[in-house]
N, C-alpha and C positions, 0 to 999 in steps of 0.2 A: 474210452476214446479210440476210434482209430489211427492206426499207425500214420496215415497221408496226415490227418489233421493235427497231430502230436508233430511231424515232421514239420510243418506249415507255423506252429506256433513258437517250436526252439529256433528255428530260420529270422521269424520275426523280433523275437526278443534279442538275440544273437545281432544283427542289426542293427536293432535299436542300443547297444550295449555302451557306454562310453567309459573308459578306461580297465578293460580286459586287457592281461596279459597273456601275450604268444609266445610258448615257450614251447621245447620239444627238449627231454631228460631222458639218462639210463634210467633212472628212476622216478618213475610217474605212479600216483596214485590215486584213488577215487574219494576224491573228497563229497563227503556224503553228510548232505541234509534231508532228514526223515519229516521236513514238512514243505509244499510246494513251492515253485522258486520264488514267488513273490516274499514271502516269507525270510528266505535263503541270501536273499539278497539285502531285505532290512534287517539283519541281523551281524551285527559289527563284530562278533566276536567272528561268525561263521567266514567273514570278509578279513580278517585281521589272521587268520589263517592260513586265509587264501594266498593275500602278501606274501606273507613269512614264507608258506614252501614255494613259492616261485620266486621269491628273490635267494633263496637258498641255492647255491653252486652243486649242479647235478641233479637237482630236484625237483621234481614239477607235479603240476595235480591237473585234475579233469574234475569237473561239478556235473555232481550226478544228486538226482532229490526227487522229492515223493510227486506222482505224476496230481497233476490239477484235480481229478476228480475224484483221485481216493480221499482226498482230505475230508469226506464225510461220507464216505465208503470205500473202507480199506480193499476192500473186494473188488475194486473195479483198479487197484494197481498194475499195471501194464508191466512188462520185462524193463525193467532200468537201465537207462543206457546215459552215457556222458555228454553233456552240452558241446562239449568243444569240437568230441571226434566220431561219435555217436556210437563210441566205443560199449560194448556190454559192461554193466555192473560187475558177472560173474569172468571178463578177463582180465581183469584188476587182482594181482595176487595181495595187496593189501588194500584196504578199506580204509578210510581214517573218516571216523562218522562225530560230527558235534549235534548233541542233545541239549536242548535247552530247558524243558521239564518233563515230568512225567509222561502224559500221555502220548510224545513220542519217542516212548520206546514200542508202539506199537505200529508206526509208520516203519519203524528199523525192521521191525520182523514182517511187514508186508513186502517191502521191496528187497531184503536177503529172501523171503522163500518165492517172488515172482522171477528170483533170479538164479532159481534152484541149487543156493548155498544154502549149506546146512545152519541152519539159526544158533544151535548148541556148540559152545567152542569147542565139549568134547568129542566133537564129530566132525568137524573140519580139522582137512588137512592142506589142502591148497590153497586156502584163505587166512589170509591175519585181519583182523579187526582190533582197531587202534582206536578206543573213544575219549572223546575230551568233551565241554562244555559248561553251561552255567550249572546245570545240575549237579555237575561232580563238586561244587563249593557246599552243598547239602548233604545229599544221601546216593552215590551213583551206583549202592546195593543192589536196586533191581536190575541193573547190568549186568551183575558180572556173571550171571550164567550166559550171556550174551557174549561182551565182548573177551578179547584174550589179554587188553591190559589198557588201563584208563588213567591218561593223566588229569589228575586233581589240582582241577586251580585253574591259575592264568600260566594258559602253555603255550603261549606263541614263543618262548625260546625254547621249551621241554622238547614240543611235535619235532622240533627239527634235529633234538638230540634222539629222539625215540626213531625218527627213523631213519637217521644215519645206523641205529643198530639194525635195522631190520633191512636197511643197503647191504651190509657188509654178511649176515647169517641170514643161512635159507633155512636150518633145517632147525622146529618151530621149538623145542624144549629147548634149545643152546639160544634162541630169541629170547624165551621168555624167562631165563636164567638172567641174561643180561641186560634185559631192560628191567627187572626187579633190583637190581642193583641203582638205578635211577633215582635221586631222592624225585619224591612228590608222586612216581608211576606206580599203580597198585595192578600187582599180576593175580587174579582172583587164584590162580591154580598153585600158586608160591604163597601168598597173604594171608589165604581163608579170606575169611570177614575182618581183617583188620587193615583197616584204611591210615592212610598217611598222612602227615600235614598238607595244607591247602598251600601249593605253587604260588608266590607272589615275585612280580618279574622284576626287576630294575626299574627304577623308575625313567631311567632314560626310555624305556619300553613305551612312556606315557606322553601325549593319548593315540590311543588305535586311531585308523578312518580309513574312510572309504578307499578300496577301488574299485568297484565298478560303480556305477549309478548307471538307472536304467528308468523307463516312464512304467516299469512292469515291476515294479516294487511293491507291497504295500505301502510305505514312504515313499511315494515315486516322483524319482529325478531329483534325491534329495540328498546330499554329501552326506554321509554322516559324520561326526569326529568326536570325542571326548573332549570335555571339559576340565575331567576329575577323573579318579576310581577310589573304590570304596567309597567308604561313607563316614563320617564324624558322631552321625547318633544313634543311639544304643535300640530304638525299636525292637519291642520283645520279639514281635511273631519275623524279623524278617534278616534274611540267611546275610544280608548285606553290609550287616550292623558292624559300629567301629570295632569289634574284638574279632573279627571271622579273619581280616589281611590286614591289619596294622593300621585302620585306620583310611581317611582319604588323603590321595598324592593327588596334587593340582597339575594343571598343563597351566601354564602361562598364556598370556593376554595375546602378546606376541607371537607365542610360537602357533597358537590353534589360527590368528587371522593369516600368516606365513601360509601356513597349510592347506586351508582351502582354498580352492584354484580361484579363477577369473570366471570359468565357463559354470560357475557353481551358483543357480539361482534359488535355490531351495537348498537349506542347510539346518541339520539335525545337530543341534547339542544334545549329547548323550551321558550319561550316568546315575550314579544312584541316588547324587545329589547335586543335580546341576545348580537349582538356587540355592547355593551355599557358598558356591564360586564367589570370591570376593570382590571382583570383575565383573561380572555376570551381565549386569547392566551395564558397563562400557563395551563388553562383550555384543551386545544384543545390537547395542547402540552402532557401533564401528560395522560390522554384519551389511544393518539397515538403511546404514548411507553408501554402503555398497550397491543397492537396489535390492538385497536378499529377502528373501521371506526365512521367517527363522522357525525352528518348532522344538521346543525341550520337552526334556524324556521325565522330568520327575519336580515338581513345581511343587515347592512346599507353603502353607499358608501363612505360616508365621514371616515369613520372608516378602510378599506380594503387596507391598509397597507400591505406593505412586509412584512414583519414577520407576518401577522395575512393569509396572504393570502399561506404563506412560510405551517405555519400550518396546513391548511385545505387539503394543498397537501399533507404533510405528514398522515394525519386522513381519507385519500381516497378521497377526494373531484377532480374530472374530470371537472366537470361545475361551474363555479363561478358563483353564482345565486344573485342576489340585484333587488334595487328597482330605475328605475329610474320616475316613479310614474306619472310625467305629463309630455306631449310629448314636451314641450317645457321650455325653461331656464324661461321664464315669467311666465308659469303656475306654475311651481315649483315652488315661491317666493312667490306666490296668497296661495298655500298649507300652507306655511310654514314651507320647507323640506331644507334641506342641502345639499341638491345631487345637486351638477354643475356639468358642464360638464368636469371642471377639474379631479373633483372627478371619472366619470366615464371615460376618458379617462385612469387615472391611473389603475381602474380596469384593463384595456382590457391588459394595458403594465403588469400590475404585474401576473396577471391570464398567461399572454403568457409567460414570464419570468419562471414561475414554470412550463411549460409542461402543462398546464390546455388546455383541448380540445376545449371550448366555452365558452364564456358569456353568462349570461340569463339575461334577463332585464324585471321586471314588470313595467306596466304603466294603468294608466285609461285615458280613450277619453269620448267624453263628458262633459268634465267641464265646470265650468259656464267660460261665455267670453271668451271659445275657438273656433277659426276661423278656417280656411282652411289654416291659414298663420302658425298656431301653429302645422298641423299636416305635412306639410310641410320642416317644421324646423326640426322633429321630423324624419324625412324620409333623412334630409343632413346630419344631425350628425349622425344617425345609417350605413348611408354606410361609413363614414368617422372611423369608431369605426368597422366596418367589414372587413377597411383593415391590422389594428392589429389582428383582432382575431374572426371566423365565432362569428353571431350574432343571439339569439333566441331571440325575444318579446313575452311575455305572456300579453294579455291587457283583462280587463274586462271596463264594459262600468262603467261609474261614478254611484252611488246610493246614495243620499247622507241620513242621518242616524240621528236621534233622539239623543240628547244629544250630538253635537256637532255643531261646529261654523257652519257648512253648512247646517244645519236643515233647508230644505223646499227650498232650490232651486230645480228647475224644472228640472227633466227628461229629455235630449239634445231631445228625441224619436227617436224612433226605426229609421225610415229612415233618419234619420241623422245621427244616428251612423253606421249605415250600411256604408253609403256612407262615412263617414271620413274613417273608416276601411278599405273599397277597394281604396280609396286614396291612402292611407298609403301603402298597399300592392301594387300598379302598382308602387310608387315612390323606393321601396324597392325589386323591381322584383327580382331575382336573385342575391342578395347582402345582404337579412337577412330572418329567417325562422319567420312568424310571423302568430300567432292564438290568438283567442279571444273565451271569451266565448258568448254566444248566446245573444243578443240585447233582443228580446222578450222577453226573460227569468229575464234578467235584469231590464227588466220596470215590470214584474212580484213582483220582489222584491223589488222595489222602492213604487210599488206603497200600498206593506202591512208594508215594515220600513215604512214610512209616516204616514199609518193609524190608526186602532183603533179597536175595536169588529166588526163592521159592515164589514169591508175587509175582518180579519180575519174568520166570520162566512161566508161569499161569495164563502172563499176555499173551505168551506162543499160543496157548490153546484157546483162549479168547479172539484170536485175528482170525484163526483157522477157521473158528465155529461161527464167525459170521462179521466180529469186532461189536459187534450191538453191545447195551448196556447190560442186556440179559446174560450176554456171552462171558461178558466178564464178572457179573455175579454169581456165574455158576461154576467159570475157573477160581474164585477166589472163594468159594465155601469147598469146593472139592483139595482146600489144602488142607495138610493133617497137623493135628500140633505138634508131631515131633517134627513137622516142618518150618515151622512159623514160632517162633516165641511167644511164648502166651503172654504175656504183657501187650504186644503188638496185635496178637488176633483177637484178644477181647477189646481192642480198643476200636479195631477199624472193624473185624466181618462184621462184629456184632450191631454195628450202628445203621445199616443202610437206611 
């Protein structure tokens, strides 16, 4: 994109912006999100960040993020420069970047090298790179030849301890001496590979929300705020589950409607298990006599009651969205999820009962000890559930993830998931709308959750060579086993 019309679009969004903070610090840094602002901005954690260092005495940020067109051509990233002051990327002596999963760490290495910092921390000397995000509750290994030190967990009070040290010391070994003393902060060049327990804040910390809202979101114009964090149930495949942070801490009924403003017509409840909230429906309810349109981030189906489902209609909710997570009643019990297919039957009658247009159903394919007979199954009860009510599937293929019971089973590969996916869709021909996201792309991401620095430094050579799928199949065969643990590279090269 050219520069006028990149200038023409931060002006417009910049504008359009409502609750930006103006601040000017000795201490300003580039708070960096490696995927475009739409993104950067529905992202509460990236936004609860943002708070934190500008309400911090002395300390301020500038939002800098991956330009709009690289997002599916890393090659067309432009020099990085900061929304606020149109400051360069590379005059920023620290960097504070939040990753949300794997496949951007490759947005982080397109805009460090369009911004001619060295990607490698052992090669920079004028730059510090400070990484936090959802990732690091997993596996933030393919990091750390990246960044110089990663807090793990929830760091909206850690960033502000990590760089008060990086305020007071310039010179970078006497930095990363003293921020390894940090419980929760892992210095790859001090730690090796050995990570630290996962930061859990105060609960007075709870819940994040928004400040900025903008119509340029991918949630657009939409508060966000927590309800909860963490989660109460044990789900095998997922990093979120009640043993990763102690479980779910509630926000009160009270304090979350206190919170959002007056000027707030679109309001996101967010967490990992919003309908768990024991409120949730007076929550919804109080919202929508607000005039608000409401929209939650994680709808379970054992929970989706009339009266909760009664709610969402009143709060503008059209599509009743849930999870029914594995294509078949056997793999869902393998999970250890609560969704049966009673449970999702009731959806389809309660959702049609309120006037609701469609169901939406998440699921992963791919799991371990799934057959032909499970996707199958998966293709009788969705036409059986399409003639209550049209029927959309969203499926992503299985990954499974660091710090959970599924650590290190094996990638189903690509042509196998291909082929259960066209399965699934001849068995569902004109009877449910059904998309996935890309197989390749998913062994992409499997195979850097699984990994370790070697994967993650791999990326560098993959963004270089093009970022294609190709590019990164052929950074990730070119690594050697005395680089990769062989547990890990039989489990992922060898699947594509």
């Amino acid at each position: 994109m050219k520069r006028s019309s990149q200038d023409t679009i931060v002006r417009t969004r910049l504008a359009d912006e409502i609750g930006r903070i103006t601040k000017h610090a000795p201490f300003t840094v580039a708070l960096t999100y490696p995927s475009p602002y739409g993104a950067a901005m529905s992202s509460l954690g990236y936004q609860r960040i943002y708070r934190a260092i500008m309400d911090a005495p002395g300390l301020a940020c500038e939002r800098v993020v991956l330009d709009d067109d690289a997002e599916k051509d890393l090659a067309k990233q432009g020099v990085p420069r900061s929304y606020e002051s149109d400051r360069l990327l590379a005059d920023f002596p620290v960097i504070a970047v939040s990753v949300a999963y794997e496949l951007e760490i490759g947005g982080l290495v397109a805009m460090l090298d369009s911004a001619e910092i060295p990607v490698s921390r052992r090669e920079r000397d004028q730059h510090f790179v400070l990484a936090g995000g959802p990732l690091t509750f997993s596996n933030p290994l393919p990091l750390s030849g990246i960044a110089d030190a990663i807090i793990i967990g929830e760091g909206e009070t850690l960033v502000i301890d990590a760089l008060r040290v990086l305020e007071g010391i310039r010179e970078k070994s006497a930095r990363l001496v003293a921020l390894a003393k940090l419980p929760h902060v892992f210095v790859p060049e001090i730690h090796g590979d050995v990570l630290p327990t996962v930061a859990k804040v105060d609960d007075e910390n709870v819940p994040a929300y928004s400040a900025i809202t903008t119509p340029h979101a991918v949630l657009s114009n939409m508060f966000l705020i927590e309800t909860e964090r963490g989660c109460s149930r044990m789900c095998t495949y997922c990093v979120m589950r009640r043993t990763t942070n102690g479980g779910m801490r509630l926000a009160s009924m009270d304090r979350i409607l206190e919170i959002v403003p007056s000027y707030a017509k679109r309001v996101g409840l967010v967490g990992a298990a919003v309908s768990d909230h024991p409120r949730i429906v007076d929550i919804v309810n109080a919202l929508a006599d607000r005039g608000c349109e409401v929209g939650l981030s994680s709808l379970r189906p054992d929970r989706l009651k009339d009266e909760f489902v009664g709610a969402l209609k009143r709060a503008g909710t059209r599509t009743l969205t849930t999870a029914m997570d594995g294509p078949s009643e056997r793999l869902r019990e393998t999970l250890e999820r609560k969704a049966k297919e009673k449970h999702l039957i009731r959806c389809a009658e309660v959702a049609k009962a309120h006037g609701m247009d469609r169901l939406k159903l998440y699921l992963m394919i791919g799991l371990p000890s799934e057959t032909a007979a499970d996707i199958d199954e998966c293709a009788r009860f969705t036409t059986e559930l399409s003639k209550v009510l049209p029927i959309s599937l969203g499926i992503a293929p299985f990954c499974a993830k660091r710090n959970t019971p599924l650590d290190g089973e094996p990638f189903a590969g690509v042509d196998v998931v291909t082929d259960r996916l066209d399965r699934l869709k001849r068995g569902l021909k004109g009877r449910a709308d059904v998309r996935s996201t890309s197989a390749k792309w998913a062994w992409v991401e499997y195979v850097l959750a699984q990994g370790s620095e070697a994967e993650g430094m791999a990326v560098v050579d993959a963004v270089r060579a093009g970022g294609t799928f190709a590019a990164y199949k052929r950074a990730f065969a070119t690594l050697s086993e005395r680089e990769v643990r062989p547990k890990r590279r039989s489990l992922a090269i060898a699947r594509v």
